[in-house]
N, C-alpha and C positions, 0 to 999 in steps of 0.2 A: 519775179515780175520785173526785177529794175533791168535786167539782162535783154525783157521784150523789148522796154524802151529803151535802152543803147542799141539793139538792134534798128528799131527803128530810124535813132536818127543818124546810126552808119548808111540804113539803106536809101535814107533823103540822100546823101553825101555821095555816095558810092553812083546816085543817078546822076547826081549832079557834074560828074567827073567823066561817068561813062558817056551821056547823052547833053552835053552841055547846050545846045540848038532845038533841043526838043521844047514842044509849045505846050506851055503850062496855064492852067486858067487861072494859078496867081502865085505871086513872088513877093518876098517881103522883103521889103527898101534895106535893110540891116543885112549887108554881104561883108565877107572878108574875103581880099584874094590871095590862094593859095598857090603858089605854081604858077601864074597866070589863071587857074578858075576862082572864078566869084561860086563861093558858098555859104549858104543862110547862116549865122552869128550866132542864130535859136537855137538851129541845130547841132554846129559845133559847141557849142554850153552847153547844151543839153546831154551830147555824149559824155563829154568831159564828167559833167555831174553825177549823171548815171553811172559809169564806169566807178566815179572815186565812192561812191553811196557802196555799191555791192562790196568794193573791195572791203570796205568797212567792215559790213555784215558778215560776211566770211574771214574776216580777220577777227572780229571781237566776239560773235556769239557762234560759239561750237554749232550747239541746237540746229541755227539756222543753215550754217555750213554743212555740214551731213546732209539734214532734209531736203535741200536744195539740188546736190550733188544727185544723190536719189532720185528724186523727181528727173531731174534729165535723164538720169540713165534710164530710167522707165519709158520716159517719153523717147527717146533714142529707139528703145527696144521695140514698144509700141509703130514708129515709125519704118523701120527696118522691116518688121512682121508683116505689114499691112501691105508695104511696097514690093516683099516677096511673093505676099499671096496674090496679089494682084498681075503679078509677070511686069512691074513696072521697075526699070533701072534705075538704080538709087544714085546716080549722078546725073541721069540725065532732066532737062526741063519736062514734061509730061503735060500735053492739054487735053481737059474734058474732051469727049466726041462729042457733036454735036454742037457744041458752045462757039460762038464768033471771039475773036480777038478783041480785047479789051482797046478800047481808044479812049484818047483825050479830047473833050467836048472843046468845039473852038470857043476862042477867047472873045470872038467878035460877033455881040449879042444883043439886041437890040433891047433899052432902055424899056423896062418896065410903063406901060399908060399908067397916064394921070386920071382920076378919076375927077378931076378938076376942067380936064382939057386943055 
């Protein structure tokens, strides 16, 4: 599980680098810039932390090391299987039929009433 969450906050980082101009409905004041891009300080700690936690795990307890390795290879296997049986290419991106493109709700949104008036 700590591998989800470094994934996760690679994938904050990774949009924030790819789509730097894209409109988010919210940003947290805490940036570092990297390269010239501003990216979240949560999320850079947060990989960082994540990342050192696992190595830990997998350095100190065998147990966890094995079972873990495991499980991914399952889940890899699992994945692979599912994307052959379906005639779906295992590199490429793939959208539901039928389903619209995900969007981002605009940022500019009219202040909840007052039940005061």
């Amino acid at each position: 599980s700590m591998l989800t969450f470094a994934l996760a906050h690679a994938s904050i980082l990774a949009l924030r680098v790819k789509s730097p101009d894209h409109e988010r409905p919210f940003r947290l004041g805490l940036n570092v810039s990297v390269r010239g891009r501003k990216l979240p300080l949560t999320a850079v700690l947060g990989l960082l932390a994540t990342v050192a936690v696992w190595v830990v795990v997998v350095v100190v307890q065998p147990y966890s090391r094995w079972f873990g390795i495991g499980w991914m290879v399952v889940g890899l296997a699992v994945y692979v299987a599912y994307r052959r049986l379906k005639g779906i290419s295992l590199t490429r991106r793939h959208h539901a039929p039928g389903l619209a493109p995900v969007t981002t709700p605009s940022t500019k949104r009219r202040p909840p009433e007052s039940p005061l008036g």
